[in-house]
C-alpha positions in Angstrom: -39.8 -11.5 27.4 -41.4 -14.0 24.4 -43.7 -11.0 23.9 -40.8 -8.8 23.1 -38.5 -10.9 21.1 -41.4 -11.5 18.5 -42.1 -7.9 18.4 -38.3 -7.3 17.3 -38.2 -10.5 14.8 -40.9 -8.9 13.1 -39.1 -5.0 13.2 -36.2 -6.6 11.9 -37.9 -8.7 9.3 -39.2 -5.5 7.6 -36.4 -3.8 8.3 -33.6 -6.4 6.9 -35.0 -6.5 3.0 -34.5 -3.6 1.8 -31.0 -3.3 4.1 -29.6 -5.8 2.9 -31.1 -5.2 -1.1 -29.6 -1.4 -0.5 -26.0 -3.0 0.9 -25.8 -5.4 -2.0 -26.7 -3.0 -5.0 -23.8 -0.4 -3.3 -21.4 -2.8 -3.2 -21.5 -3.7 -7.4 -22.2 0.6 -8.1 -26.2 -0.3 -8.9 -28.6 2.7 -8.8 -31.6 1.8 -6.8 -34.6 4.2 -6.8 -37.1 4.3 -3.9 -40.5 5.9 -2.7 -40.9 6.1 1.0 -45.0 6.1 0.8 -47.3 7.4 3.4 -50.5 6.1 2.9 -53.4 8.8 4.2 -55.7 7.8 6.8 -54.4 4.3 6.7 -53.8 3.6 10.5 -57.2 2.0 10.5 -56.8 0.4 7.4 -53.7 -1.8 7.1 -50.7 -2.9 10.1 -48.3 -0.3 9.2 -48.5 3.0 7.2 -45.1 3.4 5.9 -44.0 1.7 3.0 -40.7 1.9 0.6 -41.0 0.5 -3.2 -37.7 0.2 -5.0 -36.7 -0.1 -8.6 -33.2 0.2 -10.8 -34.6 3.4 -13.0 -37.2 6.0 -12.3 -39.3 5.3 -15.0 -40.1 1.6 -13.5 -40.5 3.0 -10.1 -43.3 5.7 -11.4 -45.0 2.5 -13.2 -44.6 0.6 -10.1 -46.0 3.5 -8.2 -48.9 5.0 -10.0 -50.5 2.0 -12.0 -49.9 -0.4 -9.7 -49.0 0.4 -6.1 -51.6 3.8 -6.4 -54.2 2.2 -8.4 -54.4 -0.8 -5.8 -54.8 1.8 -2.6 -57.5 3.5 -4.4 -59.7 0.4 -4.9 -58.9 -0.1 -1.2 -60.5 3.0 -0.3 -56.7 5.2 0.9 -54.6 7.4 -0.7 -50.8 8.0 -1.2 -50.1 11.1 0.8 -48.0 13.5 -1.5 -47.1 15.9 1.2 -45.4 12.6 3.3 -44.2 10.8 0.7 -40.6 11.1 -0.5 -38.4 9.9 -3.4 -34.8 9.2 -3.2 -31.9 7.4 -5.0 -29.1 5.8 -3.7 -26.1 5.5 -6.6 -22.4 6.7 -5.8 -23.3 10.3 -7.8 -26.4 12.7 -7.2 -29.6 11.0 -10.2 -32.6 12.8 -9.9 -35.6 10.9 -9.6 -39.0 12.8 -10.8 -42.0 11.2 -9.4 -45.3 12.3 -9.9 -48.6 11.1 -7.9 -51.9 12.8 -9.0 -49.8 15.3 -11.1 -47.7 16.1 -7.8 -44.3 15.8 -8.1 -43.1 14.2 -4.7 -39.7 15.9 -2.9 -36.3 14.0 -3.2 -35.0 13.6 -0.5 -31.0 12.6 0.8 -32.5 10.9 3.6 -35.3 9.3 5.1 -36.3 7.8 7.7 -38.7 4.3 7.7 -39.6 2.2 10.6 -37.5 4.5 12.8 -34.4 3.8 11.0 -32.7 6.6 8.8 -31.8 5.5 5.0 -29.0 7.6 3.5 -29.0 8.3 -0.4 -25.1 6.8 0.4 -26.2 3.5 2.1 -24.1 4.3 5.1 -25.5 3.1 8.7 -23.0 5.3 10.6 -25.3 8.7 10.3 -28.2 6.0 11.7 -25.7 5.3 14.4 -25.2 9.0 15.5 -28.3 9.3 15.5 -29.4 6.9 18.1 -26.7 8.0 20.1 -28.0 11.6 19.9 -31.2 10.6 20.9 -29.6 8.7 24.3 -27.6 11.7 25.1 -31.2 13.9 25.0 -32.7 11.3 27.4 -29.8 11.9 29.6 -30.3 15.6 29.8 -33.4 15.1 30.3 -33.7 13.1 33.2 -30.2 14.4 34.8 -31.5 16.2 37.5 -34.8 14.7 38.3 -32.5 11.0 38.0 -29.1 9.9 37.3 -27.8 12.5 39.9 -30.8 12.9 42.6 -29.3 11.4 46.0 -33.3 10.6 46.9 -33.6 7.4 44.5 -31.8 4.1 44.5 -29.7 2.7 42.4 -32.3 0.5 41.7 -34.3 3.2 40.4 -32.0 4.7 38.4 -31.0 1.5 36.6 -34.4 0.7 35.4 -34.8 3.8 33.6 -31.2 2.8 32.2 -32.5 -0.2 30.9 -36.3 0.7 29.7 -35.8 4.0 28.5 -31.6 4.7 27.9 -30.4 1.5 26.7 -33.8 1.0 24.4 -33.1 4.4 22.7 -29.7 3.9 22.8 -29.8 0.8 20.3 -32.7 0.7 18.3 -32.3 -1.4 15.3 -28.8 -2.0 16.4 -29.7 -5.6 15.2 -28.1 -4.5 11.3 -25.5 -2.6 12.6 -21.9 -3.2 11.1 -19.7 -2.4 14.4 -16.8 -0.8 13.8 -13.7 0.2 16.5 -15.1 3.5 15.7 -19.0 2.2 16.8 -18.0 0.6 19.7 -15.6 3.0 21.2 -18.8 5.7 20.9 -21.6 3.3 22.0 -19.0 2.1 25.1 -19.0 5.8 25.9 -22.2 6.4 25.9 -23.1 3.4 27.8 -20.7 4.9 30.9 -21.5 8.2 30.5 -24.9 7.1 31.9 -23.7 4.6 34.2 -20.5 5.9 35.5 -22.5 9.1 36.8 -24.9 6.5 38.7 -22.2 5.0 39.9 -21.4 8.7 41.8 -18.4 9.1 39.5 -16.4 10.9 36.9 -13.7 10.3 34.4 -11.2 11.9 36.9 -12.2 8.9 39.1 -9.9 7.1 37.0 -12.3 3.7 37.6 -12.3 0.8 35.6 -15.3 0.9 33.3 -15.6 -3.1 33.8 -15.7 -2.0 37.5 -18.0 0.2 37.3 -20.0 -2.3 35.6 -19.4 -5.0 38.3 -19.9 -2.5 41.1 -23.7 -1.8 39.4 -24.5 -5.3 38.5 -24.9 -4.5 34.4 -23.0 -6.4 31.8 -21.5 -4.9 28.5 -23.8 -3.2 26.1 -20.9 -4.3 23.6 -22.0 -7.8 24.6 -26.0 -7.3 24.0 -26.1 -5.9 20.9 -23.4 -8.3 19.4 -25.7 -11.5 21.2 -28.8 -10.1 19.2 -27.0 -9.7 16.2 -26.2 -13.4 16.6 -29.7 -14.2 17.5 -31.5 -12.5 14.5 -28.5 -14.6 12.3 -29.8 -17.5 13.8 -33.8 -16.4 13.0 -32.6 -16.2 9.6 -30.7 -19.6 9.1 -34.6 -21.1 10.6 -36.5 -19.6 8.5 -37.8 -22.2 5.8 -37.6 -21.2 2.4 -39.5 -19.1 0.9 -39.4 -15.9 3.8 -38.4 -12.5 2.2 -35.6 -11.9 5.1 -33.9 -15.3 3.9 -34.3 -15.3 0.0 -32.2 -12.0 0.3 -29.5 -12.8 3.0 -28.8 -15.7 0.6 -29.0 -13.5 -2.1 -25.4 -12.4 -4.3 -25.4 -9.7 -6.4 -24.2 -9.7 -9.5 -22.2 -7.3 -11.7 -18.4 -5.9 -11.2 -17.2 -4.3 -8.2 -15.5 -0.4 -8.5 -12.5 -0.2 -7.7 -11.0 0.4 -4.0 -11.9 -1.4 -0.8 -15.6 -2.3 -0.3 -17.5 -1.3 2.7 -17.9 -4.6 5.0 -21.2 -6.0 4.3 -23.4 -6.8 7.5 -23.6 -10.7 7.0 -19.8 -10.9 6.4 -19.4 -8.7 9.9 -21.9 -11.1 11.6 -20.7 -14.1 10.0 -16.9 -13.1 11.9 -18.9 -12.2 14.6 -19.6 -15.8 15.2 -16.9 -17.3 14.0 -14.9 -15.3 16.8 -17.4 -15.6 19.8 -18.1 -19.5 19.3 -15.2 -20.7 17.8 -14.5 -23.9 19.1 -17.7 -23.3 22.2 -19.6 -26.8 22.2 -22.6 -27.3 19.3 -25.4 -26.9 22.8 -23.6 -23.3 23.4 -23.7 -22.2 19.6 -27.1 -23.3 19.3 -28.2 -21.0 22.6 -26.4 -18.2 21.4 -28.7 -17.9 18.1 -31.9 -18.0 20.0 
C-alpha cells in the first residue's frame, strides 16, 4: 500500500504543474504555448519519455525548444521525435503555433494527451473525465460475460477485478479533478452500473444504490476520490519550500479577469472540499484525512 501511494505522489507531482500553470493562465485570458516532446529512443536513457515545455509566445517556445531543450538532448546522445511530438496553444481563440525541429514543422494539435491525462487547447478537465469513464465502460464489456454476470465465480471474484482493474481505470488522475453535480452524478453511475449487475440486479430492481453498496461490502467511489483529493492537498501543504508542486499551488496569477463567471479553480474546489468534510471534525481527524 506505501508502495502505491508514492507511486501516485510522484504521478501527481508531474502532473499538478503544468495543471495548475494551465488553470491559472485561463482564468486571467493568458495564451500559453506548449510542445508535448517525445524524446527517441529515450526509455533507456532518462525516467520518463514524455515531456511538455510551455511559453507565453511561439517565438520563446521555438528558442526554448531548439537552442536549448534540443541542443541539450543532442549532447546527451537522443533526439526530439518530430513524428511524436506535438504543438498546441491554449488561449480563449484558435493562435497558431509554427514550430519547427530540424526544419520539421511539428503538427498542432487541439489535444494531447501526457502522462495519461488528456490536455485540451480549452483547459477543460471534463473531456479528460469522459474519457476515463469511456475507458471503464470498455472494461465492462469486456469482461461481461466471462465476469460481472458468470454465475461460476464469487462475489469475491468479481469484486477484485472491480477494484484492480474497473475502479483503477475508472479514476485515473481523478486526484485534479474539479467535481461537479454533473461529475459525480456520471462517476456514481458508472460505479453501479458495474456493481449493481454484481449485485444480480437492474435499475427495475428499484434498490437503493447505498444498499447495494452495503449488501457488497464497498464504500462510495464519491467518497475515495474526494479522500485522495484531500490527501494529495495535504502532500502539498508538507512539502518544504522550494518543490515545483508547492511554488505553484501558492502561486496567483496576475493580470485582469474577462468578463463572465470563472471556471472553479481546482484548489478553491478542494479547499471547500475540506472545509465541508472536516468542518468542525477534531485537529487528530483532519490531520488523518490529509495523509
Amino acid at each position: 500500500m506505501r508502495f502505491s501511494s508514492l507511486v501516485v505522489e510522484q504521478w501527481t507531482s508531474s502532473i499538478y504543474p503544468p495543471h495548475r500553470v494551465l488553470e491559472g493562465l485561463w482564468e486571467f485570458a493568458q495564451p500559453v504555448h506548449m510542445c508535448f516532446v517525445d524524446l527517441e529512443k529515450a526509455f533507456d536513457r532518462v525516467p520518463r519519455d514524455d515531456v511538455v515545455l510551455l511559453a507565453s509566445s511561439s517565438q520563446d517556445l521555438q528558442h526554448v525548444l531548439e537552442r536549448r531543450f534540443a541542443a541539450e538532448c543532442e549532447a546527451a546522445g537522443m533526439r526530439i521525435s518530430t513524428s511524436k511530438s506535438e504543438a498546441m496553444v491554449l488561449d480563449r481563440k484558435r493562435v497558431a503555433c509554427p514550430l519547427r525541429v530540424g526544419g520539421e514543422v511539428l503538427p498542432q494539435v487541439e489535444e494531447f494527451k501526457y502522462l495519461g491525462v488528456l490536455f485540451t487547447s480549452e483547459g477543460k478537465m471534463e473531456r479528460e473525465i469522459d474519457r476515463r469513464i469511456g475507458a471503464a465502460s470498455a472494461v465492462m464489456r469486456s469482461v461481461y460475460r466471462t465476469v460481472v454476470v458468470k454465475k461460476e465465480l464469487s462475489r469475491k471474484a468479481k469484486l477484485s477485478i472491480y477494484r484492480s482493474i474497473y475502479v483503477p481505470t475508472l479514476t485515473y488522475g481523478h486526484e485534479l479533478w474539479v467535481m461537479t453535480e454533473r461529475t459525480r452524478s456520471r462517476i456514481q453511475a458508472a460505479e453501479m452500473s458495474f456493481l449493481r449487475r454484481v449485485a444480480g440486479r437492474s435499475l427495475r430492481d428499484r434498490v437503493r444504490s447505498s444498499v447495494t453498496r452495503e449488501e457488497l461490502g464497498v464504500e462510495p467511489l464519491l467518497l475515495r476520490i474526494e479522500r485522495s483529493q484531500l490527501r494529495w492537498l495535504g502532500h502539498l501543504f508538507r512539502m518544504p519550500p522550494g518543490r515545483l508542486p508547492r511554488e505553484v499551488f501558492q502561486a496567483c496569477p496576475t493580470g485582469r479577469r474577462p468578463r463572465g463567471r470563472p471556471r472553479t479553480r481546482w484548489r478553491d474546489y478542494v479547499s471547500r472540499l475540506a472545509w465541508e468534510r472536516h468542518l468542525g471534525s477534531p485537529r487528530k481527524s483532519w490531520r488523518k484525512c490529509l495523509g
